[in-house]
Phi, psi and omega in degrees: 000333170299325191274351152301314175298308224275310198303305165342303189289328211263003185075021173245150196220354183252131184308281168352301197287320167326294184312297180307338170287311191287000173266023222253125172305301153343283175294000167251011161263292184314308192264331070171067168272158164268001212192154192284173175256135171287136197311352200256352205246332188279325186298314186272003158247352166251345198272341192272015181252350182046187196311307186314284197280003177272347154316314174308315182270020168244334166291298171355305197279308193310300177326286165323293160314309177307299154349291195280322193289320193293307170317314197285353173062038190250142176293326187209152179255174163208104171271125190207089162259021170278126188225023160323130185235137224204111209247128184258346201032026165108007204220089203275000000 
């Protein structure tokens, strides 16, 4: 569930995108994962919350981030934990 909450706070929203984050070295050094998570294991941490509740927690996460940028008295934060590296051939 952590590596959900993180793909969250980081702006990933897609169960896909989710794997591919957690195969992210930095993030699995962050999450002390050994290995990446796979999409049936994340599908399967999510389906018992079903709709409802996976709104809740992703409204949760919203809160919880406003919290923190109004305390630190910042106009906007930027969380960037992907240290993925994408080779663009010039075509960003």
């Amino acid at each position: 569930m952590l590596a959900i909450v993180l793909a969250l706070m980081s702006d990933v929203h897609r169960i896909s995108r989710i794997e591919n984050f957690t195969c992210d070295p930095l993030v699995q050094h962050l999450l002390k994962l050994k290995e990446d998570i796979d999409q049936d294991t994340l599908t399967g941490q999510l389906k018992p919350l079903g709709q409802r509740g996976a709104c809740s927690l992703q409204e949760g996460l919203f809160r919880v981030t406003g919290k923190m940028q109004k305390k630190s008295n910042l106009s906007y934060i930027t969380i960037d934990c992907d240290s993925t590296a994408a080779t663009v051939y010039g075509n960003q």
